[in-house]
C-alpha angles and dihedrals in degrees: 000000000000124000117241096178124077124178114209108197119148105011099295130104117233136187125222114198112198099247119194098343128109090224136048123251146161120218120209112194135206089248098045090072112142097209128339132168118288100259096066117104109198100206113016107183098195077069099050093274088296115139120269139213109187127193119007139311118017152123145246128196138190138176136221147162131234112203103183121027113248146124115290132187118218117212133182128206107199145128139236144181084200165003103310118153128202145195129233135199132165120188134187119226121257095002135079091239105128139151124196133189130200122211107010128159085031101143115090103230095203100279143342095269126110088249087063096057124132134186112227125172110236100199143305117263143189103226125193115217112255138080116320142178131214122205126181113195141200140177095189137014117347128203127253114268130208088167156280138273126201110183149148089252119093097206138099114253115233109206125048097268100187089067087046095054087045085055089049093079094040093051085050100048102017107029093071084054085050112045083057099052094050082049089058096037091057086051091055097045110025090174094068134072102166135038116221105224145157127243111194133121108264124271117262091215112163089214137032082255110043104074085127101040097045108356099088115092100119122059121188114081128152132202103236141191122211114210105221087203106059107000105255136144126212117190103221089198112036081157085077098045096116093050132061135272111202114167130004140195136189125225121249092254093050089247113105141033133216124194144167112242133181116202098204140311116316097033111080128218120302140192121258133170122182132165125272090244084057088253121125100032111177141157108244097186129042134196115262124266091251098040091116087052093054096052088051102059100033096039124119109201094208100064098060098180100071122026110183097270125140122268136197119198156168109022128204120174107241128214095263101056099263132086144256120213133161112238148173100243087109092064101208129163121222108253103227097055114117087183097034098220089130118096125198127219135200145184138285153150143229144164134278092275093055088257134117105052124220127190119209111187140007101219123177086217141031131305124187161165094016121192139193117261117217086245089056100262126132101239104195134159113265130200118218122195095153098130089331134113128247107262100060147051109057090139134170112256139175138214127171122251100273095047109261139109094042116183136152128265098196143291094086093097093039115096096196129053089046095197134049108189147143087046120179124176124240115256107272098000126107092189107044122079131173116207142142130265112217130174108249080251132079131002106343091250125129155092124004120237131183108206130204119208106177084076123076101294086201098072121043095257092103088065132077124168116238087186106025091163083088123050136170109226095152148051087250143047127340135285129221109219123209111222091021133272116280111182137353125261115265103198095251087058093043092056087056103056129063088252108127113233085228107020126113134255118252089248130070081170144076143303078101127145143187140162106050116193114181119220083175136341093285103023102077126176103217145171099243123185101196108191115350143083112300090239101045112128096235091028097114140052142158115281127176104231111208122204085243087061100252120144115205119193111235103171142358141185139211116251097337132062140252118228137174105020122189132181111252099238154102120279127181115259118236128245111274106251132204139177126238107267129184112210098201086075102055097085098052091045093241142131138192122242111185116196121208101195117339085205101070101093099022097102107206102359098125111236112268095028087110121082110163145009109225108200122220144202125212101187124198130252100253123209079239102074097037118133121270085175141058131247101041096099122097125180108315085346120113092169101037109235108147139022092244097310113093137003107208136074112245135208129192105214094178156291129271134186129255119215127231082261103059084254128151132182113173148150115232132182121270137220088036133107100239135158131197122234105201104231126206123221099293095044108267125135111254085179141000136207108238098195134055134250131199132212129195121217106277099016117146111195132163132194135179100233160303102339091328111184121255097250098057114105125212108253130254120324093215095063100047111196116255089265095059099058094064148058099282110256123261119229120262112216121204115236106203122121103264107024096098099066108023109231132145104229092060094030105037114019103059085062098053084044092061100037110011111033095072081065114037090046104051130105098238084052092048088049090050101048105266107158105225116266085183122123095250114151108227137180102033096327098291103123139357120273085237088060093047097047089046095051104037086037084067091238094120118064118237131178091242084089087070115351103184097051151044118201113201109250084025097083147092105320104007090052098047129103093212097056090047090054102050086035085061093043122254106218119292097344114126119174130187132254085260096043092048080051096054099053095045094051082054093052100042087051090064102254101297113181106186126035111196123059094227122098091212095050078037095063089042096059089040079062084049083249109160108242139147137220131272095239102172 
């Protein structure tokens, strides 16, 4: 039949051939518009993809041939909250032939969704054949627009036909593709008709991290099953369409689904659950009841994406019939944030109405997307910024459901990828874990690793790349790696090499991938972006990898993309696990930590080189203590700590003996983020842990030393080490003003101030060169010039020297020029036992100079003032 439409937008002229229909018609949509004001959006996807006037007053043309004079009927597919009249003309070129219609599109359809849209027939026209254009008109509001149809037929359509012409195009290339992959898919897992996914635009996050602070630009998601039979999806909440869908996770028995959604900006992510059939939808977490109390005092009103609400996020069904999520409760800032804007979350439990919080962990940095092991542990992705630089340390790590025995799986001792996250075991292996490595900026997409972890998690061996055409090799952005990636950087590797610590990859495009859902150890369901940038809207779908590296399409969508997908079946739930508590300590918040031999694992420290374990705190930035005034940022610092060295707050708890053996046996605080430095006899660090630990009240755990690989075994039982023997020791907590917190004006300077100051600050010092150890408070009263001169005189040890390790004997004190220099005697200065100690805490701390977060309590200790840190 020939056409006797044809639509002009452009500049090109394009023919429209009826299709399938029993009349002839020409759609318009909102997006073939030939020139409108400024102020249109063709296709806004925080509306569903509809066109978009926004603000008052404008116009919208299109343009369009008749090529046989007839009656027409126009027609309009749009959506609207409320009353918005419009005006219509349509005029024909070079002739004075017009029509023009007054208050059109009038009748609110329910809302301005997609779901709200409604066919209405505008009017009947004669049309003569030739060019024509179409304006539609407002002065105030317009409604929101999906397209026009201007046809023979004289009935309404009943489907949304400008999506079905889009699909068109996807049923002729990609339905073929598809029909055999879900073949495929139904051979490999005979136990499964439908695939639980996401379809949603990506997130535009600045950082792997911030899908819920900055990620949300685009609203409109849905929670969809593919029919491995026929190809169909089916959206189980279209309640929720306007909102956004960000994780999802399946129940044990295949019957239910819970998910974290956002229902626009200013509401953060909730908890929902509903049923697999789409029945029994409810909302399982609430804001607080102060949750309109708290935006109003941390909120910026500047940054109008995130505005210091709470979030939950991320759901997984645990063993025990509850779930596990990350949220915002905490409310923690990220530490290297100079505008603090960044929000940590972290992880916690409740029931299986969504009641009785627990938290898990108390983290100074970000946790996320946990997921159930197949022994019964929550395996989730962990920052680290204890001692460490910016770029590294985003590992994979596991607790057990209630929180206790947590341990790391890999990624702490790899430099790139910085991040190990979205990680997911391999069916019947306890050893075995897909995941995706991302840069820590932007969007958390990547390459897909299997990691082994029975193998020694401090060296690359674990990992193989199951799509090593991708790597991460910078802080941002991806590179594409001819050949193929074979193993991740350790730091020692990456110092080696010409690859900046914060330089870019030489990709911003696809091959990108997220999501990574093992069949088997080589067969992995995926979100794959083969080929565009890693933020366009329709830029990822669901693809089956193979382990030959082939990378089948399974589904696609039209203008969006398609994200978490997860086979629709029964899996076996694991075996409840629990720590070994001791109930005797719950009420005094404590727990117990047995050492085997602090030795294994410290390659080339002697034996009995170690005396003590001083246990450390490295407490979080609370809300609480955020700047509500400027000038107290410096480099990557909101809250101002360090001069360049360090980014968290530290607190020594306390010191405890080791034993000849290499034994420990000690009570620590619970409930806190600590990590332990391993002191010689005068009181140096010889190592230091470079990552935090958490205990919960009454837990009992043992290991058998200092980063000890995973396949070392404690030593005979019949020979118990000398700790064990004995009461566990009780931590002895130094008294003097400035330990707790460490900070310099209340540590250090006192003491330059009784043995140094006479000197550096005289007139015959100064002529000869002396650098001041006095308290003067320089550029712009942030530190003491003694600080300053100390640190930038080389004479402090700081971890820039080597951000990503520590070497034992490298490290705080022993590495320091200052330390060397009083150990050997200056002149006649003579300190004491506790004034030696002093100097080298604050060295080994890595040259703090506050230690609170507050600028008020900060001024206070500048004037050597005693205070102490908002923690909570």
């Amino acid at each position: 039949m020939r056409p006797i439409f044809t639509l002009i937008y452009t500049g090109l002229l394009l023919t429209l051939s009826s299709g399938n229909v029993s009349a002839e018609e020409l759609l318009l949509a909102s997006d073939d518009t030939v020139s409108h004001t400024g102020n249109y959006v063709a296709r806004e996807s925080r509306w569903n993809d509809l066109g978009v006037l926004h603000g008052e007053s404008g116009t919208i043309n299109w343009k369009f041939n008749i090529e046989k004079k007839g009656t027409y009927h126009l027609q309009a597919l749009y959506a609207s909250g409320e009353h918005r009249p419009c005006t219509l003309t349509l005029k024909r070129k070079n002739s004075n032939t017009s029509f023009e219609a007054f208050n059109v599109l009038t009748e609110p359809t329910g809302g301005f969704f997609a779901a709200n849209l409604k066919w209405v027939t505008i009017g009947k026209f004669d049309l003569p054949a030739g060019e024509w254009t179409m304006r539609l008109a407002v002065e105030n509001y317009m409604p929101h627009i999906r397209g026009f149809r201007i046809t023979t037929d004289d009935k309404l359509p009943t489907k949304d036909i400008f999506i079905e012409r889009k699909l068109e195009k996807i049923r002729a290339e990609d339905f073929p593709k598809m029909a055999t992959t879900r073949a495929e898919l139904q051979k490999l897992l005979p136990d499964t008709s439908a695939i639980l996914f996401i379809k949603r635009h990506p997130f535009q996050s600045s950082h792997y991290y911030t899908d819920f602070i900055d990620g949300c630009t685009y609203f409109g998601s849905e929670l969809c099953l593919l029919s491995l039979e026929d190809g169909t999806v089916k959206n189980i909440v279209p309640e929720l369409a306007s909102g956004i869908i960000g994780r999802c996770n399946l129940s044990f028995d295949g019957r239910k689904v819970i998910f974290d959604y956002k229902a626009k900006l200013g509401e953060g992510f909730r908890i929902w659950e509903v049923n697999i059939d789409g029945t029994n939808l409810r909302q399982l977490t609430f804001p607080p009841k102060d949750e309109a109390a708290r935006i109003a005092k941390y909120n910026m009103d500047w940054h109008k994406q995130y505005f210091h609400h709470t979030d939950d996020m991320h759901p997984v069904y645990l063993p025990n019939g509850g779930f596990c999520f990350v949220s915002t409760r905490c409310e923690f800032g990220i530490l290297c944030d100079g505008p603090d804007i960044l929000t940590v979350s972290v992880l916690y439990r409740a029931d299986e109405n969504g009641q009785n919080f627990v938290k898990l962990s108390n983290s100074s940095l970000s946790e996320s997307v946990p997921s159930i092991t197949n022994d019964g542990r929550i395996m989730y992705t962990r920052w680290e910024y204890i001692d460490n630089g910016s770029v590294t340390n985003k590992g994979l790590w596991s607790m057990r459901p209630d929180g206790t025995g947590s341990a790391d799986i890999y990624g702490r001792n790899i430099a790139f990828p910085s991040v190990f996250s979205v990680g997911r075991a391999v069916p019947n292996s306890n050893t075995q874990f897909v995941c995706i490595g991302a840069p820590h900026m932007p969007l958390g997409v990547g390459t897909i690793m299997l990691i082994d972890a029975s193998k020694d998690k401090r060296t690359g061996d674990p990992v193989t790349y199951l799509t090593p055409e991708v790597d991460v090799r910078h802080q941002w952005g991806w590179d594409n790696v001819p050949g193929g990636a074979d193993k991740p950087f350790r730091p020692d590797g990456l110092i080696q090499t010409t690859l900046a610590f914060d330089g870019s990859g030489n990709t911003a495009k696809g091959p990108l991938f997220m999501d990574p859902f093992p069949l088997d150890a080589r067969q992995i369901l995926a979100s794959y972006n083969p080929d565009k940038t890693w933020n366009a809207v329709d830029a990822y779908g669901l693809y089956l990898i193979d382990g030959n590296g082939e990378r089948k399409l399974l589904h696609r969508e039209e203008g969006t993309s398609c994200w978490n997908p997860i086979p629709v079946k029964q899996r076996e739930i694991p075996q409840e696990v629990h720590g070994i508590v001791n109930p005797t300590l719950v009420e005094k918040g404590l727990a117990q930590l047995i050492v085997t031999d602090v030795y294994v694992g410290l390659d080339g420290v002697a034996p009995g080189t170690v005396k003590y374990i001083r246990i450390n705190e490295q407490v979080p930035r609370p809300w609480a203590a955020r700047r509500f005034w400027a000038g107290d940022e410096h480099d990557q610092q909101h809250s101002v700590i360090t001069d360049k060295t360090h980014l968290g707050l530290k607190v020594q708890i306390g010191v405890v003996p080791v034993e000849a053996d290499g034994s420990a046996n000690f009570l620590v605080p619970a409930d806190k983020n600590i990590f332990f430095q391993a002191l010689d006899e005068k009181g140096l660090t010889v190592q230091s842990m470079r990552s935090g630990t958490y205990f919960h009240p009454e837990e009992n755990v043992s290991c058998v030393g200092c980063h000890e690989p995973k396949h070392e075994t404690p030593l005979d039982s019949s020979n118990l080490p000398i700790a064990f023997r004995r009461p566990p020791s009780e931590l002895r907590r130094e008294t003097f003003a400035g330990a707790w917190p460490v900070n310099f004006p209340q540590l250090v300077q006192p003491v330059l101030n009784q043995h140094c100051v006479e000197c550096h600050e005289s007139a015959e010092s100064k002529a000869n060169g002396a650098f001041s150890l006095a308290a003067e408070p320089i550029r712009n009263n942030k530190w003491y010039s003694s600080y300053s001169n100390l640190l930038y005189g080389g004479y402090a040890f700081y971890n820039y020297q080597d951000p990503l390790r520590t070497t034992p004997g490298k490290f705080g004190a022993h590495a320091s020029k200052l330390y060397k220099i009083l150990d050997d005697g200056h002149y006649d200065v003579n300190l004491s036992e506790e004034e030696m100690y002093r100097i080298t805490l604050w060295l080994d701390s890595l040259s703090l100079f506050y230690g609170c977060y507050e600028k008020e309590n900060g001024e206070k200790q500048l004037r050597g003032e005693d205070v102490y840190p908002t923690l909570e």
